[in-house]
Structures are given as structure tokens and as C-alpha cells.
C-alpha positions as CSV (number, residue, x, y, z in Angstrom):
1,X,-133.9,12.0,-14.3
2,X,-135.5,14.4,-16.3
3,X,-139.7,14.6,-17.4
4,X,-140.2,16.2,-20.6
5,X,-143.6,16.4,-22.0
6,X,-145.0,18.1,-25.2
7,X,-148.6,18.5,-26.2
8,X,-149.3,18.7,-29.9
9,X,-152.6,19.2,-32.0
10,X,-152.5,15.7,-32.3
11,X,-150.5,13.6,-30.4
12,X,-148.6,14.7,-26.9
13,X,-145.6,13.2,-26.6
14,X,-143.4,12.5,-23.1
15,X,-139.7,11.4,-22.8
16,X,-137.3,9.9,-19.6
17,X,-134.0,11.6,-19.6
18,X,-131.1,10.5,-17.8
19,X,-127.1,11.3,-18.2
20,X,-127.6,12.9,-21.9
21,X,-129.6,9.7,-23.0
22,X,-133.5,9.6,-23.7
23,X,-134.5,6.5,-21.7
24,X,-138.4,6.1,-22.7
25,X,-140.3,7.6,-24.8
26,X,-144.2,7.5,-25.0
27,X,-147.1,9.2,-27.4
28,X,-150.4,9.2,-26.3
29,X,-153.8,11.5,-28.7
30,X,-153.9,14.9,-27.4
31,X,-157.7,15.2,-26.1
32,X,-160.1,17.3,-25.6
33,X,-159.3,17.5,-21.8
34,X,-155.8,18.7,-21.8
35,X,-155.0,18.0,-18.2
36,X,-156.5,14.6,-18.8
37,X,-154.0,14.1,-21.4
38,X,-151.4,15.1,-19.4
39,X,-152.3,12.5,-16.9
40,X,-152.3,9.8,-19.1
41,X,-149.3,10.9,-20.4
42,X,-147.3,11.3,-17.3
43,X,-148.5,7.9,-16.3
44,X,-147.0,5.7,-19.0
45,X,-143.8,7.6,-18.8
46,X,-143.7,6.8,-14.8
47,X,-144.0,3.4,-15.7
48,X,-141.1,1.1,-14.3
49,X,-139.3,5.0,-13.0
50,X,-139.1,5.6,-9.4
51,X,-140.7,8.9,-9.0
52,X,-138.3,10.0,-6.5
53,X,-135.4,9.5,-9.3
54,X,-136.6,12.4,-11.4
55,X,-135.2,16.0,-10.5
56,X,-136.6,18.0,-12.7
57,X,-139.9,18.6,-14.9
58,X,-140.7,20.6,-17.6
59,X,-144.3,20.9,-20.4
60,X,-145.1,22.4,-23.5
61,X,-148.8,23.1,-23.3
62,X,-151.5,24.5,-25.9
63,X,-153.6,25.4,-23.3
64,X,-152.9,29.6,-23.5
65,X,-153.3,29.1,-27.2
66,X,-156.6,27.2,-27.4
67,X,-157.8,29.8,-25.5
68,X,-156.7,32.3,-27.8
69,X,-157.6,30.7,-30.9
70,X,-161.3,29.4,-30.0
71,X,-162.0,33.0,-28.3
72,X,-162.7,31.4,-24.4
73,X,-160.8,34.3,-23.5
74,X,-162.7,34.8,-19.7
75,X,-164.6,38.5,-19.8
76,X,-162.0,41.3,-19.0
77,X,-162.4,45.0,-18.1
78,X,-158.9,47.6,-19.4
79,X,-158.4,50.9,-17.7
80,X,-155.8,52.6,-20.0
81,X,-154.2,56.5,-18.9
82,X,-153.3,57.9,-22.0
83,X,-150.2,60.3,-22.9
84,X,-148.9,62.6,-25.8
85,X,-149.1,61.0,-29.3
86,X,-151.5,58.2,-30.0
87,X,-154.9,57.8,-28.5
88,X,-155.6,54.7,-26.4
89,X,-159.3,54.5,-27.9
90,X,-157.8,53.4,-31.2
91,X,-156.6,50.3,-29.3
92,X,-160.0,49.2,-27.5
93,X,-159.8,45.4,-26.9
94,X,-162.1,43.2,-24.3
95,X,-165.9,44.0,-24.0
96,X,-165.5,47.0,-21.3
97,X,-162.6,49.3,-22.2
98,X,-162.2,52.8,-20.4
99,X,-159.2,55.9,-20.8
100,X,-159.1,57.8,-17.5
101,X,-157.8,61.0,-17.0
102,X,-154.1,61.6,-16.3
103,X,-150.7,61.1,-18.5
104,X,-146.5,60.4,-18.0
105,X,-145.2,62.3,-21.0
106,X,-142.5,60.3,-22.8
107,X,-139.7,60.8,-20.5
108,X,-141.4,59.8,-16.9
109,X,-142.5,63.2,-15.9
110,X,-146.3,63.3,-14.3
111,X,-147.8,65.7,-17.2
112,X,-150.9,65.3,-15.3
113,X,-152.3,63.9,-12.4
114,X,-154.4,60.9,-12.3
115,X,-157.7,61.6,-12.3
116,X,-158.9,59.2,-9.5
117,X,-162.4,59.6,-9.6
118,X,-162.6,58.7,-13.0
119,X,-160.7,55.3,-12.2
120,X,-163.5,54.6,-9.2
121,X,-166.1,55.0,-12.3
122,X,-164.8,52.9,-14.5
123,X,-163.9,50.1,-11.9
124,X,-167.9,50.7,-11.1
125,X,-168.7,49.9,-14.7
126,X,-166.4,47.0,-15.2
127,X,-167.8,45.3,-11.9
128,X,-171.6,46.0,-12.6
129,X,-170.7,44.0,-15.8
130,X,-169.9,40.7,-13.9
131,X,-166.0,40.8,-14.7
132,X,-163.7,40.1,-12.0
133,X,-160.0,40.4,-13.8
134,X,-158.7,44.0,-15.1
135,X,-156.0,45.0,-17.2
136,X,-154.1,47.9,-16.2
137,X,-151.8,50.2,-18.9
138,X,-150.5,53.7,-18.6
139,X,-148.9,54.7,-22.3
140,X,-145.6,55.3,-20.9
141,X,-145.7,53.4,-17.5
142,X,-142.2,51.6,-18.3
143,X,-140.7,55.3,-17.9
144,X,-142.7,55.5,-14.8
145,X,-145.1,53.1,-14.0
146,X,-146.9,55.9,-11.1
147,X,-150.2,55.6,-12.8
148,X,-150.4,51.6,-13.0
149,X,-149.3,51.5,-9.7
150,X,-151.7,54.2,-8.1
151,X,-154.8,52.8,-10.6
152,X,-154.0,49.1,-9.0
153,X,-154.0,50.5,-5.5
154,X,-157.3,52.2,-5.8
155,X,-159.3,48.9,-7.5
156,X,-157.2,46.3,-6.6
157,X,-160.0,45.1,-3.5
158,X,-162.6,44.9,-6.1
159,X,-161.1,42.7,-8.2
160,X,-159.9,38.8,-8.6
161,X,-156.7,39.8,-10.2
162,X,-154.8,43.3,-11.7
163,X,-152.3,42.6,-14.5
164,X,-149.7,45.5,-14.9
165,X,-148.9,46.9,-18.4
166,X,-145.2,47.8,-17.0
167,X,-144.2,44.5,-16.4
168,X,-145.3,42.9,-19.6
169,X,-141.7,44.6,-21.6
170,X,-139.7,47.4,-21.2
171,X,-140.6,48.1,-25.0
172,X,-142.0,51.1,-25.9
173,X,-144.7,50.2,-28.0
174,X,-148.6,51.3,-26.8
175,X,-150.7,49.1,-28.8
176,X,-148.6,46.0,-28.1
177,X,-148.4,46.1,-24.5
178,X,-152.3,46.8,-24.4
179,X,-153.1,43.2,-25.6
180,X,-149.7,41.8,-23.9
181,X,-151.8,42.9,-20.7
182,X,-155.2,41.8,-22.4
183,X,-154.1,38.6,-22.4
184,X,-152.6,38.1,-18.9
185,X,-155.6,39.1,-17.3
186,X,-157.6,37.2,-19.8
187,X,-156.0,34.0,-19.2
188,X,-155.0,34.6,-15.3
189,X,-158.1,32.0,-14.0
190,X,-157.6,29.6,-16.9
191,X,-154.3,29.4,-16.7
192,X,-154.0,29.7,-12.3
193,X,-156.5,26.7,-12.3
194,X,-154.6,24.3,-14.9
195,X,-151.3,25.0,-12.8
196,X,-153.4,24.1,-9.7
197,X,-154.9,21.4,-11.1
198,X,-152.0,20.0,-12.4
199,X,-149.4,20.8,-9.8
200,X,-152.1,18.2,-7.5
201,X,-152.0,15.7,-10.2
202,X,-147.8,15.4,-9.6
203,X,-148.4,15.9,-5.7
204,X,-150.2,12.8,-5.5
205,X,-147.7,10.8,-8.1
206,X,-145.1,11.9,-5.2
207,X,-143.4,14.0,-7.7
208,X,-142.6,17.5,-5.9
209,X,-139.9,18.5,-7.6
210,X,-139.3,21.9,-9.8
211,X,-141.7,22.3,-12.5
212,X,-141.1,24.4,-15.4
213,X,-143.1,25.6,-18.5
214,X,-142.0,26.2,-21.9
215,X,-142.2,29.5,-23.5
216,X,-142.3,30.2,-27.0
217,X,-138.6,32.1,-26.8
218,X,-137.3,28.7,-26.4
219,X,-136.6,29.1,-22.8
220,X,-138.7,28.2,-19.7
221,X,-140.3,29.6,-16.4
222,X,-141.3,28.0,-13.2
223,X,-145.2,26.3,-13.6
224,X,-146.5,28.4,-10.7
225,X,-144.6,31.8,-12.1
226,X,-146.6,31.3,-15.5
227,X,-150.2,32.3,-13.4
228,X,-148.9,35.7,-13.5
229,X,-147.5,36.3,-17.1
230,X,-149.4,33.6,-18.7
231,X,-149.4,35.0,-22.2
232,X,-145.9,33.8,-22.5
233,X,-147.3,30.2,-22.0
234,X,-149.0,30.0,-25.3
235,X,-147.2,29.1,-29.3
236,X,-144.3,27.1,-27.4
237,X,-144.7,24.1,-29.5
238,X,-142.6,25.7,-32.7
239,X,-139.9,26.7,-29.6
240,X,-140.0,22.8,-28.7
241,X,-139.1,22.2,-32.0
242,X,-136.3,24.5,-32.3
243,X,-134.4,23.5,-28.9
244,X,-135.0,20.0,-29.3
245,X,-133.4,19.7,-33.0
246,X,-130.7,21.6,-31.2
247,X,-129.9,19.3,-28.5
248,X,-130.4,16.1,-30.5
249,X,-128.2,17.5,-33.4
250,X,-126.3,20.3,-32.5
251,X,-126.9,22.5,-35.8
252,X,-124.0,23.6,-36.9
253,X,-123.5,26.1,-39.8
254,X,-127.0,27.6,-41.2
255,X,-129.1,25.3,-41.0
256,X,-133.0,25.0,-41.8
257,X,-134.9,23.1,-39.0
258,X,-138.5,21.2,-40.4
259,X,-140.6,19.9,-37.7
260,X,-143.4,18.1,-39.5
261,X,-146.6,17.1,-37.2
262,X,-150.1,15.4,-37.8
263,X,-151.5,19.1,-38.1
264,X,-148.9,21.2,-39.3
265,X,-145.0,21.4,-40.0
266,X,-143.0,24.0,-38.1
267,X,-139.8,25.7,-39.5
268,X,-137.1,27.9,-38.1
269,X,-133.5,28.7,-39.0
270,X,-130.4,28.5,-36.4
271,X,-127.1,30.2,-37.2
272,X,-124.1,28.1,-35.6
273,X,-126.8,26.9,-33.0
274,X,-128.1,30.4,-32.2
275,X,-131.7,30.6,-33.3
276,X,-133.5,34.2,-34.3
277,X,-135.8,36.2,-32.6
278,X,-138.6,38.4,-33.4
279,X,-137.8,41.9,-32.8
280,X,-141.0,42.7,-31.2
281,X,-143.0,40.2,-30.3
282,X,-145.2,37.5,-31.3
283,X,-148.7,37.0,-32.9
284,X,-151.3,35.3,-30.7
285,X,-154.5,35.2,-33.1
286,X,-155.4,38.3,-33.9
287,X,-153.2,40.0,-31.1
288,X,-150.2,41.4,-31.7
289,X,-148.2,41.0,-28.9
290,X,-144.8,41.7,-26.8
291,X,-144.3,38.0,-26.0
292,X,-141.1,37.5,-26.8
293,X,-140.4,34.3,-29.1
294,X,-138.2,32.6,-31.4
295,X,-138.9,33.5,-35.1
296,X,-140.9,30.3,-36.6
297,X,-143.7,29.7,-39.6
298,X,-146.2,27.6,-39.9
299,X,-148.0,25.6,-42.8
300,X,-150.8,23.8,-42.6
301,X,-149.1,20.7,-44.0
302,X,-148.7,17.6,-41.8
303,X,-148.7,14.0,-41.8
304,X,-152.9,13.7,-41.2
305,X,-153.6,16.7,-43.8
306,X,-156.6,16.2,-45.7
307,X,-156.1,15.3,-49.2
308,X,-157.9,16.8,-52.1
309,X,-157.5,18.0,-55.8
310,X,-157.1,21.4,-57.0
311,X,-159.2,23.5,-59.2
312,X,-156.8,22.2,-62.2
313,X,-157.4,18.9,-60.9
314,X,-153.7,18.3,-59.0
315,X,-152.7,17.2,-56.0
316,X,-153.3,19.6,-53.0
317,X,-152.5,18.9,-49.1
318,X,-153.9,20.3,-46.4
319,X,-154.6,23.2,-44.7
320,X,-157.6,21.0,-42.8
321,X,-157.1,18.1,-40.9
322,X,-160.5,16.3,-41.1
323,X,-159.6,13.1,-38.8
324,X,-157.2,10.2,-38.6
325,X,-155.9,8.5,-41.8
326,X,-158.1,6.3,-43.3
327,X,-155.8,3.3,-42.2
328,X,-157.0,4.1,-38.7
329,X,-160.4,4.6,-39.6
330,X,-160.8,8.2,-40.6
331,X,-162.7,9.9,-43.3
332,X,-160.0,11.1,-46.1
333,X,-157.1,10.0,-47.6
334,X,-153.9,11.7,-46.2
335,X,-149.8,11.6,-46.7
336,X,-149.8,8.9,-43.6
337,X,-152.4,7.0,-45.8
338,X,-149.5,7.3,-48.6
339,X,-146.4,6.1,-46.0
340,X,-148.3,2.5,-45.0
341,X,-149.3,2.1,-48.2
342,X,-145.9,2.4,-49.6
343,X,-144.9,0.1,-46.5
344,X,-143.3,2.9,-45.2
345,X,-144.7,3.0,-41.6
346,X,-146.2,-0.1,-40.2
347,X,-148.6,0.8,-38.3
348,X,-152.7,1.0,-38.7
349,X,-154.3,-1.5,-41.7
350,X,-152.7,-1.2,-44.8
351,X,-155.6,-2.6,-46.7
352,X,-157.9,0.2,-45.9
353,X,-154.6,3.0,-46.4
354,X,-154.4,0.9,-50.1
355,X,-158.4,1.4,-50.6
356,X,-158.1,5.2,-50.0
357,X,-154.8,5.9,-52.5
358,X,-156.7,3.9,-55.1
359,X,-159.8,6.1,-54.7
360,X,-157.8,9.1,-54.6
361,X,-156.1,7.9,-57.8
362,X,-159.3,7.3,-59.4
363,X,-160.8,10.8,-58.4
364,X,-158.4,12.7,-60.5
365,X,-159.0,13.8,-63.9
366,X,-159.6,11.0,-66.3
367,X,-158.9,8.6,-63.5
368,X,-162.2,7.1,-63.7
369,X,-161.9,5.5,-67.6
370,X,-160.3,2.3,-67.9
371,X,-156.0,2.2,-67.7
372,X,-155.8,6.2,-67.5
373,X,-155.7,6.1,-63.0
374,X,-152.1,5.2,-61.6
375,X,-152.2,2.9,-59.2
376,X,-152.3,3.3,-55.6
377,X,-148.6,3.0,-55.0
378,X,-147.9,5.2,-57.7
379,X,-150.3,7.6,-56.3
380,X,-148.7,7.4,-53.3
381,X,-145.4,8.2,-54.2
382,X,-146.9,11.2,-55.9
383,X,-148.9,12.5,-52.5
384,X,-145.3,12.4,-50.7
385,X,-143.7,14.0,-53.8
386,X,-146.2,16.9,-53.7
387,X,-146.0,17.1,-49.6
388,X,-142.0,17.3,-50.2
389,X,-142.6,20.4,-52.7
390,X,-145.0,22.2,-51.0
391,X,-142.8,21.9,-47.7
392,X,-139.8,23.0,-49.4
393,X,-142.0,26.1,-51.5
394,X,-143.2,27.0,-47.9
395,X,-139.4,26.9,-46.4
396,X,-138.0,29.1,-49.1
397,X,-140.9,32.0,-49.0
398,X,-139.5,31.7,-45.2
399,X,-136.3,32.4,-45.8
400,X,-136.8,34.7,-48.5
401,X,-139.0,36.5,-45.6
402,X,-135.7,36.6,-43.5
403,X,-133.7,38.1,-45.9
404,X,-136.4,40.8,-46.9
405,X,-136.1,42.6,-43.5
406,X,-133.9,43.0,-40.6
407,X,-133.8,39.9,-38.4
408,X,-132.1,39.8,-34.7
409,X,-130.0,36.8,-33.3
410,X,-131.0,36.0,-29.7
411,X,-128.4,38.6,-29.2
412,X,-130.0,41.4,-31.4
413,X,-127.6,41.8,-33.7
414,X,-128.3,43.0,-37.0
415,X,-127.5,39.7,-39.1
416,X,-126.6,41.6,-42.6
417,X,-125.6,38.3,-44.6
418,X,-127.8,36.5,-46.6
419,X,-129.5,33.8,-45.1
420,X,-128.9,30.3,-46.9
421,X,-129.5,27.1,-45.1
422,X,-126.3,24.7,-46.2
423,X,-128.8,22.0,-44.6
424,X,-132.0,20.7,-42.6
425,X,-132.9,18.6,-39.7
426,X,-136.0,17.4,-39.9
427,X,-137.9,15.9,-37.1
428,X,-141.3,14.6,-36.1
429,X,-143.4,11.5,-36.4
430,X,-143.3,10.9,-40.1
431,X,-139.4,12.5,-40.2
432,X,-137.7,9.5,-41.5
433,X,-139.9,8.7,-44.4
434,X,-140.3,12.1,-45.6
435,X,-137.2,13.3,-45.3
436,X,-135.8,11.8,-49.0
437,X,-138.6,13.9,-50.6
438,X,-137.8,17.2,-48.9
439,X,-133.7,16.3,-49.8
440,X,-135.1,15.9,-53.6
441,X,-137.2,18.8,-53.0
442,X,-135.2,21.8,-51.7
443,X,-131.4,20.7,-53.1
444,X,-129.4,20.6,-49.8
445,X,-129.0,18.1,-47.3
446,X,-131.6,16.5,-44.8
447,X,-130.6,14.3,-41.8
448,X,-133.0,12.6,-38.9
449,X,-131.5,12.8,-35.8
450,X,-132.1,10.1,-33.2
451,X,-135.2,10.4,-31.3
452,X,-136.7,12.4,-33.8
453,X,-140.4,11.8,-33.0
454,X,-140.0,12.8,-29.8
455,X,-138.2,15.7,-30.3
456,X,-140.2,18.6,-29.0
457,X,-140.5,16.7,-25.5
458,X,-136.9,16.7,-25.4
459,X,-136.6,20.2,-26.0
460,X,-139.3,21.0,-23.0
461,X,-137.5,18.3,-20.9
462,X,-133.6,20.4,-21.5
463,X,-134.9,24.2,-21.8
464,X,-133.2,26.4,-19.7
465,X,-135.2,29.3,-17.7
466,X,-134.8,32.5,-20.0
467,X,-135.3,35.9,-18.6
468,X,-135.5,39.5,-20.3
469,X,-135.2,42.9,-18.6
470,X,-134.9,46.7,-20.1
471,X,-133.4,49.7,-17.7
472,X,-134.0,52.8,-18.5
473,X,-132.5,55.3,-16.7
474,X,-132.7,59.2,-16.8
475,X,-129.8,60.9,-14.7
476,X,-131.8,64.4,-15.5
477,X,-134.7,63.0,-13.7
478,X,-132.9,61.1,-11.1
479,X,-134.1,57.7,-11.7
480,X,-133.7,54.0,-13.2
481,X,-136.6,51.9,-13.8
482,X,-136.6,48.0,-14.8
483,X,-140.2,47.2,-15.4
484,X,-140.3,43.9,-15.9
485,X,-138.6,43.3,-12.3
486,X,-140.8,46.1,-10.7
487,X,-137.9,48.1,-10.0
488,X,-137.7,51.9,-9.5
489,X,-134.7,53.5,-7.9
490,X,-133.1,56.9,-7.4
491,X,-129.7,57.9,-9.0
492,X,-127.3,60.5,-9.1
493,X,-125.0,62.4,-11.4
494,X,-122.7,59.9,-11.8
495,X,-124.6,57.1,-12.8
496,X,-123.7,55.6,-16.4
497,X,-123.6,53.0,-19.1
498,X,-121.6,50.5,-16.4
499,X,-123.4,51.4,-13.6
500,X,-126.7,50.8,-15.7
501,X,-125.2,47.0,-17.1
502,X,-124.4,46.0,-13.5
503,X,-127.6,46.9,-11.9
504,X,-129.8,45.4,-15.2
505,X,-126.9,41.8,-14.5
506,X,-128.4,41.6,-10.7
507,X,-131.8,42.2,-11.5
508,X,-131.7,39.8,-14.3
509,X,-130.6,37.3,-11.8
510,X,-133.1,38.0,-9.2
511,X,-135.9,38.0,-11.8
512,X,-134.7,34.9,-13.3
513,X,-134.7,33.1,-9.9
514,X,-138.3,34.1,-9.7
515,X,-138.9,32.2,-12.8
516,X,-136.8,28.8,-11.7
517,X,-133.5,29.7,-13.0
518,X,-130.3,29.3,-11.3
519,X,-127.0,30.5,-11.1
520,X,-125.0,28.7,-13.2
521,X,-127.7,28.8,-16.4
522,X,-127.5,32.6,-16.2
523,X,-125.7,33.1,-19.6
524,X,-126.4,36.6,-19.5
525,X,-126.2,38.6,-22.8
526,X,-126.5,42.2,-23.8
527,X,-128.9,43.0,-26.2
528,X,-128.6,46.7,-26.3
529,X,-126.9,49.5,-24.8
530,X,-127.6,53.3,-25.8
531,X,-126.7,56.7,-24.3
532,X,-128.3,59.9,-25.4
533,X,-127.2,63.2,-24.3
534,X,-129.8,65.5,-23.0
535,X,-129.5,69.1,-24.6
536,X,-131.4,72.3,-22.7
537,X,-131.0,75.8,-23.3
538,X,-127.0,74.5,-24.9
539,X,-126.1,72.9,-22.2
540,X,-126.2,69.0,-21.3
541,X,-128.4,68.2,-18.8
542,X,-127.9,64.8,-18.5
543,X,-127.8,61.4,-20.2
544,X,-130.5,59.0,-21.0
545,X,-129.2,55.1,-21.0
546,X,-131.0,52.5,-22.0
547,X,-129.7,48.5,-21.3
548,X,-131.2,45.6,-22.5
549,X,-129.8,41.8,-21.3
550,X,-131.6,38.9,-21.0
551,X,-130.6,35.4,-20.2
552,X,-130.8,33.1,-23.7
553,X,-132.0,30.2,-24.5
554,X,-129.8,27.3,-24.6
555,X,-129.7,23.8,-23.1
556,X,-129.2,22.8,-19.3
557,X,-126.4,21.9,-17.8
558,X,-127.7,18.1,-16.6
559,X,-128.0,17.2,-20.8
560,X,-124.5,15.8,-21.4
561,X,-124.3,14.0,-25.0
């Protein structure tokens, strides 16, 4: 059996799976105590399940991107080297930020030696501050990551935790790997003491078996091996979406996948089941960031989305989410308000849902003088009308997004055909009623699967663990370096492209079981593979080979439908 649990804005939802099928299912109000939550959670789905029948774990969390998002971010000191190009003060982040002397040029030579006194002062200044965690980044450290290396070896007794710039990516890009590392020192304690906390909580239920955390490329890493990368636990709800609609339908052909919430609906596009991938890195807040992810939007749009009128006195829906629907109590009219009014969900007091599409109706322009408001059925129709159109408007400014610059496959491949979903899935709590509104609204298909309001925790529960590693080699300077594994060895002459694909295939592996992963899940693909010739004084000097595989994201082997 298989535990797969989802926490959303609104609602966290837990499933039971077992040989392909999803054998209970359970929602439970998402807190403000996540790990609270998750207890509750956990609990009903144990209910009537032998713990020591479940095999496997897995959780989609929000806990990284509260953190980011409400700025509890704990204090964190950066000591940056620099290197030729751009300067590392136009990147300051975190409230005590300090460049020490010392650069790797572009290549991985040592241009000049780190300057160790001036790391001793800026540790001094950092500590005298009351911060215990430190972000470490050398400009070009995934050439050569000396400087980290020697920086962390001179402070690393002075502080709680040291997170690496070199093992964040083995992208080259200066700004992004500054916050990348930001944020994993930022988060280390918050995220360490939630695993902690957690992994105690399942001790005591008797359930000791591997525990796994979604990441917002769709694939997942051990709970424990999240306390040192924990960036990559944040925005892995949209991922949840995308690997759940995937497993519960299969999505063949293009197709448009809608995941509509209480807070906000989700949307991505799969080709023939493969899914797309941001070619850098994603957004956390206001940090840009080399975590990779699964290319998803947003909208503020969502089953409990405030409704209001417009400046021309229509119909608008969301962005806020004041409360629950007025059926359950809450202060506004919203689109669930509209569904049990219509008799479309039973659930809440369909009185009081009635009472707030009547005074909606009556708040609109004229509505107030005798036979001029439509009634509170016709009003409703209207709300789910407008929700359908503004849902479809969002999805085709997505795809229109897609199609306006070049987007990668999991497998980084320059897609050059125009993107046109031939159909959606659409999942989520209010899926089934508001699925014939977006099918009248964007022209092309829309089916519910089964299971569909529990379809993120089914795509924690069948994740796969996904891994990702760049080698660079220089046969000039005699070395190969995989950052992201912490690997730096010495080559020879006759080192090339095969030699670089078979070492980058074993170190993918051994990284991957760091994560969780295991064998027989490593689908390993190759993302890139270049070869530059090195020219001195007319006369080669050597090759530079650069290999990029990763393991993708896809479904475990235990989910059999």
C-alpha cells in the first residue's frame, strides 16, 4: 500500500493506494499548523489500514513556500567570490551579504587566490549579527568549486549549517544560483525541524518505511534528503497536479491539463504524456531561482474565490479568497456558493448559498428596481459561465505564452510545432460540475477522470525520485566536475563524449540513490551533449564536453492500472 498526501491552500487531501486502485480517500482544512494538518490527515487515512501494510510514503507540502511567500525566511549571512564579467554586489540578497577576495575565471583556472583573511572577516560580521546559517557561492564554482570548498572549510565550525552554490545546478548562471543557495540555507532549520518533527509523528504510528517528498519537477526525493536542498521542496502542488492527471488518465495527444482548487486553478500542457520544463528554473516569490520544475501557471480563480462586480458593473472572480462560501458560513458569495445553489454539490446549507446569489444578483446594476435582478439560479449559472471564460482566457494566454518562446520537453528538446491542446483534463474538487462550462468555454474536449478530487495526492503517492546532473569536463585542464554529486576527478587525453555520458549515467545513479531512487526507476535521459574544440596559438589544445542527463519524471513501477 501506498500513502499519498497533498497539502493545498485550502484543503489537504490524502489517498490509500493499493494494486493500481485508490482505496480511500480523505480531505481534511489545511491549518494554520501544517504538521498538525498532516497529523490529522494521516490519521483518517490510517483508519481500518494496518500500518505495517503500507510500503511506501510520499507528501506534497507548502511548507518551503509559505516561507517564501510570507518572508519568515530565518536571517542568513552570503559570502560570494567573484570572477570576470558581472559583479556579485549587483546580486546582494539576505540582510548581511559580503564578496571576498579571490576568482575561478570561466574555465576553472584559480585567476586568483582566495583571499582567506577577508573570509575570517566576513564570517566575524555575519556571527556578531546573531545568524547562524551561510550561504556560500563562487561565480564559477561548478567549473571548480576550490573556493566554496576552501571558504566552507575555514567557517564551517562557526556556523549551524553551510549551503554550497556548486551543488545547487551545474548551470551557469551567477544571479540564479545566488538565491538557489539563499534559499537552502534560508530554509535549512525550518525545513530540518518539519522533517524531524514529522518523521516522529510516523515513528510512533509504526510507520518506518521510505518517505519521499514531492518536488515541483514532478519527481520526488527522500524526506530526510530535502533538509539539504530544501528549495526544491517548495511550488510542488502545480507538479501534483500534473503527475496525478497523468496517472489517472494517461494524456494522450496534446493535451491541456486544469487543476481547479478552493484558491487557485493550476494549468500545464503534456505532449503524448511528456510534460514541459522550464529551461532555467523556477520563480519562488521574488527569487528567481535554478530549481528545476515543470512549466505550470497559475490564476487566482478557484472554487472559494471572492465574488465581486467590475468597474462596468460585471461579473469578476477572484483573485482573493476571503473565507469559506457563504453556504458554510463565510463572508462572500463565491462559484461554490453558485454549484449548491444550482444543486450541483450537496454539501453545506443551500438556503444560505440561495440568500448570497440573490444578493449578488441584486447588487448588480439596476438589480435593485423591481423585475430588472435575475434570480438567484439564473445568477448562478452566470457566475459558473464567467469562471468557465475567465479559466479558458487564462489557459489560452498560457499557451499563447508557450508558443511565443522556446520551450523544452523533459528531454530538452527544442519543441518547434505549435502548441494546440486537442483536449483537457480537468481535475479538482469542483472538477465535475465545472467542467461543461470550460468545454463551452474553450471549444475542445474536457473529461474528469476518476478520483479527480484527489488527484494531486495521487500524484505525490506514484512520483518517481527524479535526479539531474551536469559534467563538465576540460581535457586541456585535466579534469571532470559534476557539481551537483560533489564530484571532481582527473582525466586524460583520451577522455570524450562517451567517456563523459558513462561517468555522468553512474553518478546519476549514485546521486539518485541518495535521494530514495532505485534501480529500476532510473529512466535515464540525455538532456544535452556538446563538444567544443579548444584553439591556442592554431593548434587544438583540447576539447571541452559538457553532458547533461537526468532521471525524468514519470510514474512508479508499483501503480499498475
Amino acid at each position: 500500500m501506498i500513502l499519498g498526501l497533498d497539502v493545498g491552500g485550502t484543503q489537504t487531501d490524502a489517498v490509500i493506494l493499493s494494486d493500481g486502485k485508490v482505496l480511500t480517500a480523505n480531505k481534511t482544512d489545511t491549518g494554520e499548523d501544517l504538521l498538525e494538518t498532516l497529523r490529522i490527515s494521516i490519521g483518517k487515512s490510517l483508519e481500518g489500514v494496518n500500518p505495517a501494510e503500507i510500503t511506501r510514503m510520499s507528501f506534497s507540502t507548502t511548507l518551503a513556500t509559505n516561507a517564501i511567500v510570507q518572508d519568515t525566511l530565518d536571517p542568513t549571512g552570503m559570502i560570494v567570490s567573484a570572477g570576470p564579467g558581472m559583479r556579485p554586489e549587483w546580486w546582494e540578497v539576505g540582510p548581511s551579504y559580503h564578496v571576498v577576495e579571490g576568482c575561478v575565471d570561466h574555465q576553472g583556472f584559480e585567476a586568483l587566490p582566495l583571499d582567506g583573511a577577508s573570509v575570517v572577516k566576513a564570517a566575524s560580521i555575519i556571527k556578531s549579527g546573531g545568524i547562524s546559517t551561510v550561504g556560500v557561492v563562487g561565480k564559477f564554482s561548478v567549473r571548480n568549486p576550490l573556493h566554496e570548498i576552501q571558504i566552507a572549510g575555514i567557517i564551517k565550525d562557526q556556523f549551524s549549517h553551510v549551503a554550497l552554490g556548486h551543488r545547487v545546478s551545474g548551470i551557469l548562471n551567477f544571479p540564479r544560483r545566488i538565491n538557489t543557495t539563499y534559499l537552502n540555507a534560508a530554509l535549512h532549520r525550518i525545513q530540518n525541524g518539519f522533517v524531524t518533527a514529522l518523521s516522529q509523528s510516523l515513528d510512533e504510528r509504526g510507520l518506518t518505511v521510505p518517505r519521499y517528498l514531492l518536488k515541483p519537477d514532478g519527481g520526488t526525493t527522500s524526506l530526510r534528503n530535502s533538509c539539504n536542498y530544501p528549495a526544491i521542496a517548495a511550488q510542488s502542488g502545480p507538479a501534483a497536479s500534473v503527475i496525478g492527471a497523468l496517472a489517472l488518465d494517461g494524456c494522450s495527444g496534446t493535451t491541456l491539463i486544469l487543476d481547479v482548487g478552493g484558491t487557485t486553478t493550476d494549468m500545464a500542457v503534456v505532449e503524448d504524456g511528456v510534460p514541459f520544463l522550464e529551461t532555467l528554473g523556477i520563480r519562488l516569490g521574488p527569487y528567481k531561482t535554478l530549481v528545476r520544475s515543470l512549466l505550470t501557471h497559475s490564476v487566482g480563480i478557484g472554487g472559494d474565490s471572492e465574488l465581486r462586480l467590475g468597474k462596468k458593473g460585471d461579473i469578476r472572480i477572484g483573485p482573493m479568497r476571503v473565507g469559506r462560501p457563504r453556504a458554510f458560513g463565510g463572508p462572500a458569495p463565491t462559484p461554490t456558493d453558485a454549484m449548491i445553489c444550482l444543486g450541483l454539490l450537496d454539501v453545506g446549507r443551500r438556503e444560505l448559498a440561495h440568500d448570497a446569489m440573490q444578493e449578488f444578483a441584486l447588487s448588480m446594476p439596476g438589480g435593485s428596481e423591481a423585475g430588472v435582478a435575475p434570480g438567484a439560479k439564473e445568477m448562478s449559472v452566470s457566475v459558473l459561465e464567467k469562471m468557465g471564460e475567465t479559466i479558458a482566457l487564462s489557459a489560452r494566454a498560457f499557451i499563447h505564452e508557450l508558443n511565443s518562446r522556446p520551450v523544452y520537453t523533459i528531454y530538452e528538446v527544442l519543441h518547434r510545432e505549435a502548441i494546440e491542446p486537442s483536449s483537457a483534463i480537468v481535475i479538482g474538487g469542483p472538477a465535475l460540475q465545472l467542467a461543461p462550462y470550460l468545454e463551452k468555454a474553450m471549444g475542445i474536449p474536457c473529461r474528469v477522470p476518476e478520483h479527480y478530487g484527489v488527484a494531486n495526492a495521487v500524484g505525490a503517492a506514484v512520483a518517481r525520485v527524479t535526479s539531474e546532473v551536469t559534467l563538465q569536463a576540460d581535457t586541456y585542464r585535466g579534469t571532470a566536475v559534476i557539481p551537483e554529486a560533489g564530484i571532481q576527478e582527473k582525466i586524460d587525453g583520451r577522455f570524450n563524449i562517451e567517456s563523459a555520458i558513462s561517468m555522468a549515467k553512474e553518478a546519476l545513479r549514485e546521486f539518485a540513490a541518495r535521494g530514495g531512487g532505485e534501480e529500476a526507476d532510473c529512466e535515464i535521459s540525455i538532456a544535452e551533449r556538446q563538444v567544443f574544440h579548444m584553439i591556442r596559438d592554431y593548434s587544438r589544445t583540447g576539447q571541452n564536453i559538457r553532458v547533461k542527463i537526468c532521471i525524468t519524471p514519470g510514474i512508479i513501477k508499483e501503480w499498475r492500472r
